[in-house]
N, C-alpha and C positions, 0 to 999 in steps of 0.2 A: 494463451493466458494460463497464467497457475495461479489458482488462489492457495492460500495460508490461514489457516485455524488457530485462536490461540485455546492451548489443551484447557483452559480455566475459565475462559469468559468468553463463552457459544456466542456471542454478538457481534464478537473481534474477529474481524476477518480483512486481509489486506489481498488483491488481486495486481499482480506483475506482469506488465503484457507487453510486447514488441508493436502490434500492429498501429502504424503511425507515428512510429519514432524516429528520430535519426537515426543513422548507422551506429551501432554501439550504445548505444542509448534505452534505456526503459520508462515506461510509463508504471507508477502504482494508484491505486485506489483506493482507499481504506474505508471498510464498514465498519461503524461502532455507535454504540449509541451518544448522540449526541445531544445538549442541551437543546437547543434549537433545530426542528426536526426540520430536514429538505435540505442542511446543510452538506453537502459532499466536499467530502478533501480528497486532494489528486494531487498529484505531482506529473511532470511530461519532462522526456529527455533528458533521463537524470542518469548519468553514466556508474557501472556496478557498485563501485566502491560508495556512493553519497544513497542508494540504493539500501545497500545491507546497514548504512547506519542509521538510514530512517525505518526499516526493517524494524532493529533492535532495538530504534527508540519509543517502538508503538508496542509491540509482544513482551515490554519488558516492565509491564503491571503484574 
């Protein structure tokens, strides 16, 4: 697993991890504060490229 910092908002953190994915595949998990606490968003088996645009669609507050 790698997690990800964003350098502006210590709350924003996305974690990228293989274990339990398909071949080629990643799972991400994103920490942030949320209006509704206990909600968790994830994504599973999302191949690199849909990956780095959900990446850049979350660090790019």
């Amino acid at each position: 697993m790698v997690t990800l910092h964003h350098t502006e908002l210590s709350k924003l953190r996305a974690h990228v991890f293989l274990h339990g994915q398909r071949a080629g595949t990643y799972g991400i998990f994103y920490e942030y504060p949320h209006p509704v606490p206990g909600i968790l968003e994830s994504e599973e088996n999302v191949p690199l490229p849909k990956v780095l645009e959900s990446l850049a669609l979350h660090f790019d507050a």
